[in-house]
N, C-alpha and C positions, 0 to 999 in steps of 0.2 A: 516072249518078247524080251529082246535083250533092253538093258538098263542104258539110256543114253545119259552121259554127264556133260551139261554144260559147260564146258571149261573157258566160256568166253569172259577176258578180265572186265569186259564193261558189267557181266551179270551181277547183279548188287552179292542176286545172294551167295555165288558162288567166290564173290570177292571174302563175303563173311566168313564161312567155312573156313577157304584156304588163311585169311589171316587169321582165324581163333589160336588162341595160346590150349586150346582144348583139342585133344588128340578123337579125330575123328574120320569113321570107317563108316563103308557103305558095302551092305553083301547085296549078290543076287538072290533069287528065291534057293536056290541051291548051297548057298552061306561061301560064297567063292566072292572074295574082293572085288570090288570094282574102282572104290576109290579109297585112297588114305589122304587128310591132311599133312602138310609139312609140320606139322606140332605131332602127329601121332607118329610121323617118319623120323623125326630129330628124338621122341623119347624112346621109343624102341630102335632105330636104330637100322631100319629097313628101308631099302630107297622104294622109291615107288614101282616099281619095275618089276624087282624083287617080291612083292605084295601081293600085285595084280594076280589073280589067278587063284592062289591061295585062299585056308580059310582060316579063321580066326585062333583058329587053333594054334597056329603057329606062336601064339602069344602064352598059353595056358604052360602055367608053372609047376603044376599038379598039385597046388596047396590047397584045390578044391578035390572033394571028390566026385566019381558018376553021378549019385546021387543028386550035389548040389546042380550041376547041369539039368538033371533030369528037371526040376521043381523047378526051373529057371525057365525052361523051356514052355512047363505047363502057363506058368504066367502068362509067356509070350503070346502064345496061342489059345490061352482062356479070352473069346469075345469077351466076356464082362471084365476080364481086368483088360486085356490087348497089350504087356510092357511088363518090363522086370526093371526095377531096380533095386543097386543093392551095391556091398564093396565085397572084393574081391583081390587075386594076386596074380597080377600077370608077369611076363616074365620077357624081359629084352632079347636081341639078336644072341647078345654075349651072354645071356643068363644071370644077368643081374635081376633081383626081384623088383617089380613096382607095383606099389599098393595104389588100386581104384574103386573109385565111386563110377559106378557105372550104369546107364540106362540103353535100354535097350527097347525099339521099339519099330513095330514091322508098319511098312508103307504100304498103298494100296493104290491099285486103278480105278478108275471109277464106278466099276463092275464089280468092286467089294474084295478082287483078288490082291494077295500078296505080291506086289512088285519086288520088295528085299525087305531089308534091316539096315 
């Protein structure tokens, strides 16, 4: 089931999202963008467009390594924890570094399945 976004400005919550000063991304269960905030577009440097399709990779700096994805990942997908946080170094369009606090956490239907992150 593909991921439908809200994008209507009456929607509170989508009004919240797009005005947070916090840079924020939505993957599909496949970790392919679906949505970027205008805070996550203005610090990286990505228009939305540009985004869409992609996956978050496009941000990794390599200041982590396999490893650290690996263990990040288990988090994600350990039921009893369900989320990873933690800080990290992501990297702009132009490859300036930016350093984050970052939480990650998968959404679900109401059938218990992974809709994204």
């Amino acid at each position: 089931m593909a991921i439908q976004i809200d994008r209507d400005p009456q929607n509170i919550f989508f009004r919240c999202v797009e005005d947070c000063s916090e840079a924020i991304m939505i993957t599909d269960p496949e970790n392919s963008l679906v949505y970027v905030n205008p805070a996550w577009q203005r610090i990286y440097g990505y228009d939305y467009e540009e985004a869409i399709g992609e996956t978050p990779r496009i941000l990794r700096s390599r200041s982590q390594d396999p490893q650290f994805y690996k263990k990040m990942w288990q988090d994600i997908l350990n039921p009893e924890r369900g989320y990873w946080r933690g800080e990290l170094e992501n990297q702009t369009k132009t490859g300036e570094k930016v350093p984050v606090l970052l939480t990650i956490t998968p959404f679900k239907e109401k059938d218990g399945n992974i809709s994204g992150y």
